[in-house]
Phi, psi and omega in degrees: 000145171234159191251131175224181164276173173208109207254158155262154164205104196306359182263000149304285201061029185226163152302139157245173166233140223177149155306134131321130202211153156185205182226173213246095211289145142336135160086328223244156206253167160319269163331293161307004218235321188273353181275296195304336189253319176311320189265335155305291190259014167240315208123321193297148165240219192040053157319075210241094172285137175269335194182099166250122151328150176285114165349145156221169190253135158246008170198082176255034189256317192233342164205183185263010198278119198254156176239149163262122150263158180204121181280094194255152164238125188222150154327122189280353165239091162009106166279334194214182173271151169302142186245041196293147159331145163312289194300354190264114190238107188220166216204091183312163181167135174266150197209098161284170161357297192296317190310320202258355157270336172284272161030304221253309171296341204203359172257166165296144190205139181277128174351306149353274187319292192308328190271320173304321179285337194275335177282325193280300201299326188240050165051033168244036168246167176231000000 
């Protein structure tokens, strides 16, 4: 199973689908920064990174804001409530394989996403 979000974002005016994503509080280590959005906006604890990527740019066209992707393994079950922004209107979901392949044909999905859930539907992730 994999977890993804399921977001609204107005310049859209649609649902997307997407990862836990945020920015890195003063003082706060990476890790620590993937732990904290994961139990804000899904619940989960009990975190386990597997793999964090070197930053990368997805529009260094337009801005210098670099992203950490990071490959987790979490509890599937919610320890706490989601702690979200008033402006954040999201939605935790689990997905097997078949779900995150319609998912992947046919929803809207952030870039991200889409290439990490497509390595995962065809078995190159472990």
């Amino acid at each position: 199973m994999s977890q993804l979000l399921r977001q609204f974002r107005l310049p859209l005016n649609d649902y997307v689908y997407g990862n836990s994503a945020g920015l890195i509080e003063p003082g706060e280590t990476v890790e620590q920064a993937i732990e904290r959005e994961l139990v804000e906006e899904t619940g989960y604890q009990g975190v386990h990174i597997d793999q964090i990527f070197s930053p990368s740019y997805s529009t260094p066209g337009i801005t210098d804001g670099a992203i950490t992707l990071a490959i987790c393994t979490i509890d599937q079950h919610p320890s706490q409530e989601t702690a979200l922004e008033s402006a954040e209107e999201l939605t935790s979901i689990w997905v097997d394989k078949k779900r995150a392949a319609e998912i992947l044909a046919n929803g809207k999905i952030l870039g991200r996403t889409q290439l990490l859930l497509w390595q995962w539907v065809n078995d190159r992730l472990n």
